[in-house]
C-alpha positions as CSV (number, residue, x, y, z in Angstrom):
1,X,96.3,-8.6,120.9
2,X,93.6,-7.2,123.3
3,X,94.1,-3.6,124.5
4,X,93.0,-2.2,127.8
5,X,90.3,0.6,127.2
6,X,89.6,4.1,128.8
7,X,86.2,4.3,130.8
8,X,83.3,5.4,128.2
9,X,83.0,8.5,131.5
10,X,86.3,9.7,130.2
11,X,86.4,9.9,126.7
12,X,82.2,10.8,127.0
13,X,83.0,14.6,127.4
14,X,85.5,14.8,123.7
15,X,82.6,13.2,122.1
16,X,80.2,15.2,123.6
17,X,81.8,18.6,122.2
18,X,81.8,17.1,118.6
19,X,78.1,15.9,118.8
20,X,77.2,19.5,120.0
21,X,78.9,21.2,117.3
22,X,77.2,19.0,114.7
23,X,73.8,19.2,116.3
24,X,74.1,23.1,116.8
25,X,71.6,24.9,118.1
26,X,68.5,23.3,116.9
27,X,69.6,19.7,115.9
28,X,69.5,17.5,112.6
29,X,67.1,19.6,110.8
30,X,67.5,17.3,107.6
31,X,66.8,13.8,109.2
32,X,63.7,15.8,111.7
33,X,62.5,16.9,108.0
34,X,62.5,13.7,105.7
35,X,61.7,11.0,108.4
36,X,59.5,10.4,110.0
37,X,59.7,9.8,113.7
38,X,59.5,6.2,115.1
39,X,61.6,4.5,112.0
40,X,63.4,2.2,112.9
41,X,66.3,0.6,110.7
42,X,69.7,-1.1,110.4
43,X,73.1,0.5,109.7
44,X,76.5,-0.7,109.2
45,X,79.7,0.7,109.2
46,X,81.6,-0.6,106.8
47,X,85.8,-0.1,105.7
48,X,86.5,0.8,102.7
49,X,90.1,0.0,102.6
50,X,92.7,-2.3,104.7
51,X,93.2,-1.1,108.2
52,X,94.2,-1.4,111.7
53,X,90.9,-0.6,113.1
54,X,90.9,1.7,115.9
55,X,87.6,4.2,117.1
56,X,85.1,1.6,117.7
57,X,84.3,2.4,121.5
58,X,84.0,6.0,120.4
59,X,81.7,6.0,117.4
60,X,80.1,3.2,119.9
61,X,79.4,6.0,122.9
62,X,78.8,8.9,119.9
63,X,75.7,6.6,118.8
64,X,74.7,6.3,122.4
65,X,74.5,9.7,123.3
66,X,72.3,10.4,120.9
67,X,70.3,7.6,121.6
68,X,71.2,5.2,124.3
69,X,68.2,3.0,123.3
70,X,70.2,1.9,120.3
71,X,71.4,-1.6,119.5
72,X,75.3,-1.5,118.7
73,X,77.2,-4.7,118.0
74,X,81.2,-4.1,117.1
75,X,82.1,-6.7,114.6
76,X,85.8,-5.6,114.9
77,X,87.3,-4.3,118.6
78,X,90.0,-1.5,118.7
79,X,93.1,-2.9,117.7
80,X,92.0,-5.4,114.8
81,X,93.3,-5.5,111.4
82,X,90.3,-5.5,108.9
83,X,89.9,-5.2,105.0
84,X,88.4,-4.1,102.6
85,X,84.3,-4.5,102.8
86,X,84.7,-6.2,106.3
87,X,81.9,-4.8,108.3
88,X,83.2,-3.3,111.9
89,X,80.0,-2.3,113.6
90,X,75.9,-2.3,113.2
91,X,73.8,0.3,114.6
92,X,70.2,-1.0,115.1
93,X,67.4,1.5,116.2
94,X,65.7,4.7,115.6
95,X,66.6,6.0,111.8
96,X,66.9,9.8,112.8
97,X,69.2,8.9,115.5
98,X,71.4,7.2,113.5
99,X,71.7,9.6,111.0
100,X,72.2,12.5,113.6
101,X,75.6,10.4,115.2
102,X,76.9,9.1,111.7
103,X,79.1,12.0,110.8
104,X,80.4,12.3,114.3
105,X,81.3,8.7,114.8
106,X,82.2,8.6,111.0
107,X,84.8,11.4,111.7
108,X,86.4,9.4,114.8
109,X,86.7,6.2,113.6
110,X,88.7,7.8,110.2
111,X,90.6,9.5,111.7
112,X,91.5,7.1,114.5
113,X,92.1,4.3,112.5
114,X,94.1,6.5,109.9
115,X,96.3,7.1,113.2
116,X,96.5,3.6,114.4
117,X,97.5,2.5,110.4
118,X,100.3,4.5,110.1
119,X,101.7,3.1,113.9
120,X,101.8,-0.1,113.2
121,X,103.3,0.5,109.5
122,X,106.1,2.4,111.7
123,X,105.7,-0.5,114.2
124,X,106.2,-3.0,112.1
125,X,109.6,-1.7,110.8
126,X,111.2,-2.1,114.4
127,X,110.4,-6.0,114.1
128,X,113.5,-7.6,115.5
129,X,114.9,-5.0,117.4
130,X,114.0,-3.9,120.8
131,X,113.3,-0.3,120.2
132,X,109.6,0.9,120.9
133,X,107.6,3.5,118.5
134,X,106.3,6.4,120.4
135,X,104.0,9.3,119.4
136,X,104.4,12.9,120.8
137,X,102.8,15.7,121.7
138,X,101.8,16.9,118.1
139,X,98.2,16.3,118.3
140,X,94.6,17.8,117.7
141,X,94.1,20.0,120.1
142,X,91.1,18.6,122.5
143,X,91.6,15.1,121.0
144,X,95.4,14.0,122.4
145,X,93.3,11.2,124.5
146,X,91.7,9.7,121.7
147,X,94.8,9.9,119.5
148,X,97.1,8.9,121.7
149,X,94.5,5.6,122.3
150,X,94.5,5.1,118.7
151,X,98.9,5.0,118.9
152,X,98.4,1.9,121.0
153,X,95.6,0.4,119.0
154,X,98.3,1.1,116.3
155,X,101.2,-1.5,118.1
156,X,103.1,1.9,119.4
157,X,103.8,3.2,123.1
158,X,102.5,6.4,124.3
159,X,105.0,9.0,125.4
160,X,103.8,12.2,128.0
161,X,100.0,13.1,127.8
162,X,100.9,16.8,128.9
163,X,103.3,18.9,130.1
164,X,102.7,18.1,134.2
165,X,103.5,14.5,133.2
166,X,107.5,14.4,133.6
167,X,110.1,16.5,132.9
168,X,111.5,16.8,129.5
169,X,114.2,19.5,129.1
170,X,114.3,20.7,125.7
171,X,116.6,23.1,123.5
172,X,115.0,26.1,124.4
173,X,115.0,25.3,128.1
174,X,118.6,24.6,128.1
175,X,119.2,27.8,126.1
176,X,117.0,30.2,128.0
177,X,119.1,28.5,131.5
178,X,122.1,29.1,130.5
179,X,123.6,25.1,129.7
180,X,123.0,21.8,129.8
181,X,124.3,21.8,133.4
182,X,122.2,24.3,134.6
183,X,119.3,22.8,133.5
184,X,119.8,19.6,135.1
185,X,121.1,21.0,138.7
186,X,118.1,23.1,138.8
187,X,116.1,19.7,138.4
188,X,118.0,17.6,140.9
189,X,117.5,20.6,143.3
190,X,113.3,21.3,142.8
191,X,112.2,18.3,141.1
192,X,109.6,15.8,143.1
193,X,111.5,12.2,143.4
194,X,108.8,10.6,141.6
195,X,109.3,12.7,138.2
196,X,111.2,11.5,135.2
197,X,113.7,13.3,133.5
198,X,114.4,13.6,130.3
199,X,116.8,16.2,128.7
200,X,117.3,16.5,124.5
201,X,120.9,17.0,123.2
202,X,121.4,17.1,119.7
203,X,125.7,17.0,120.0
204,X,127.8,14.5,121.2
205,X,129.4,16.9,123.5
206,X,126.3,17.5,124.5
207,X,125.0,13.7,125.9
208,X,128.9,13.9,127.4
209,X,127.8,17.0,129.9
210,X,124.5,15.0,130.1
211,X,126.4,11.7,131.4
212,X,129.1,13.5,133.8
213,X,126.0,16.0,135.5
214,X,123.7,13.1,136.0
215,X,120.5,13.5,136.7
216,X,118.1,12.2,134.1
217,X,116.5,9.1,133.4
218,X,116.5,9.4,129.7
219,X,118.2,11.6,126.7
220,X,117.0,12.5,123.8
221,X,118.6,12.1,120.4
222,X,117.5,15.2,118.9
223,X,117.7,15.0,114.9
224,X,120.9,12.9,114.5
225,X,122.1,10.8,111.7
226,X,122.4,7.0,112.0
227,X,126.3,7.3,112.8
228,X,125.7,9.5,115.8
229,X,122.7,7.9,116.9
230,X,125.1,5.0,117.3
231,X,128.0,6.6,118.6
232,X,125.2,7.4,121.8
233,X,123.8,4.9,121.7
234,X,127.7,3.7,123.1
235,X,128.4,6.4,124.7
236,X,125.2,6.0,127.1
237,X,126.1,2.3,127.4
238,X,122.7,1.8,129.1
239,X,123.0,4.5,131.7
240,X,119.9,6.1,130.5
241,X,117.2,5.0,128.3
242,X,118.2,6.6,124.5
243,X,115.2,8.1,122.6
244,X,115.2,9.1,118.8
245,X,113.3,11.6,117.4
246,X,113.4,14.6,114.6
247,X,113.1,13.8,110.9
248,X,111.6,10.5,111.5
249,X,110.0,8.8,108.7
250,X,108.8,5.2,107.3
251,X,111.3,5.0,105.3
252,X,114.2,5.6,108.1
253,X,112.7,3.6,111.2
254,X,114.0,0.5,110.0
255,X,117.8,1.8,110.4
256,X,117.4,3.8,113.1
257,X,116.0,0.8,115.2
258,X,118.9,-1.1,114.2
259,X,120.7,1.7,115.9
260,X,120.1,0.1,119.2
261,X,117.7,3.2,120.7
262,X,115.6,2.6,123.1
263,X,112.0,4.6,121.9
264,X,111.8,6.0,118.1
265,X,109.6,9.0,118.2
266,X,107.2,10.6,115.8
267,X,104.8,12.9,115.5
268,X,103.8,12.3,112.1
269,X,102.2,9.4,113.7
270,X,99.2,11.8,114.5
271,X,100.1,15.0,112.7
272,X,100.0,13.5,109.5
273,X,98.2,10.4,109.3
274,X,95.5,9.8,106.5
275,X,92.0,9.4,107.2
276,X,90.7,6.0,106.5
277,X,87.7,5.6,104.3
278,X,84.9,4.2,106.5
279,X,81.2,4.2,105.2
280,X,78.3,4.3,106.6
281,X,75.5,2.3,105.0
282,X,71.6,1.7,105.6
């Protein structure tokens, strides 16, 4: 499976912070210590460990804004499944330079393919059904674009990037309104046409104001067992699109799938996914 990329212009400035907060104020004293300048040699970056592989055009554009002069060949794109020893990518150029990006583009790619691991371990419960893994909004601040990224790289679906994207009424909306009705007649009254709506319940009475006010586009389950998530799922009888989420794990996607939801989703997918042991070696 190929996967559309984000313009190297976009993701440049995320990359450029963490480059700049490694490098401080006066750069890789270390490397500008022990060698000297004008060696040239030839890394790769190596996993450690079975993965979906995800971070390669960003450890790619951390090298090159050090050095654009270097030579980078990915071995493995975004997306890939890789084991154990397989080399993904070799950095061929100036010595200090590549020492001064490694940690940098170490960090990413960990990290991102960590991310895009525990997706498609998620993802690959759902097999069979037709309900989609998403992530959330539970990200590292200042890196949602490269996480989110990694989700896809992972087999999942993206849900909103931020806030302005749609409208998603949530528990403390509702309360602070005064009811599920009020919520949703304040939205059919000020909302742009072109703004989706969707509105968490997390009772059964709840989805049945939802249904009768009208309204939104799409309801979310809000921590419900696999009984009421199916009872919903009916009620809704494809009115709106059905979205699980709240006490989500690996172990549970499988059932809840088989629920007939539309979108299962999970923050742990970037809160708490493990950093994959990639290596960089000379």
């Amino acid at each position: 499976m190929s996967f559309a990329t984000v313009p190297d212009l976009v993701l440049e400035p995320v990359i450029r912070n963490a480059l700049i907060e490694d490098l401080g104020s006066y750069g890789d004293v270390t490397t500008r210590a022990v060698i000297p300048a004008g060696t040239k040699y030839e890394a790769c970056l190596n996993a450690r460990e079975d993965a979906v592989v995800s971070g390669m055009q960003v450890a790619a554009i951390a090298f090159r804004l050090v050095d654009p002069s270097l030579e980078i060949t990915s071995h493995f794109s975004d997306g890939q499944t890789c084991q154990n020893g397989d080399t993904l990518m070799t950095i061929k150029g100036d010595a200090g330079a590549i020492l001064s990006g490694e940690r940098v583009a170490l960090n990413f790619a960990g990290r991102l393919t960590g991310i895009a691991t525990k997706t498609a371990s998620f993802v690959e419960q759902t097999i069979g059904t037709d309900a989609r893994v998403t992530c959330t909004r539970k990200t590292t601040p200042g890196l949602r674009l490269v996480e989110k990224l990694a989700v896809l790289h992972g087999g999942g679906f993206n849900h909103r990037y931020s806030l302005s994207d749609a409208i998603l009424i949530k528990d403390n909306h509702i309360a602070a309104a005064g009811g599920v009705r009020e919520v949703l007649e304040a939205t059919q009254s000020s909302a742009s046409h072109m703004m989706a709506v969707e509105i968490e319940v997390d009772r059964l009475d709840q989805l049945a104001e939802v249904l009768d006010v009208g309204g939104a586009s799409a309801v979310l389950l809000d921590n419900m067992d696999n009984d009421m998530l199916r009872e919903a799922v009916a009620m809704v009888d494809g009115r709106l699109k059905t979205e699980a989420s709240g006490n989500v794990n690996l172990e549970r996607v499988a059932s809840i799938a088989a629920t007939g939801v539309d979108y299962i989703s999970s923050g742990a997918l970037t809160h708490s996914a493990r950093t994959i042991d990639l290596g960089l070696d000379f």
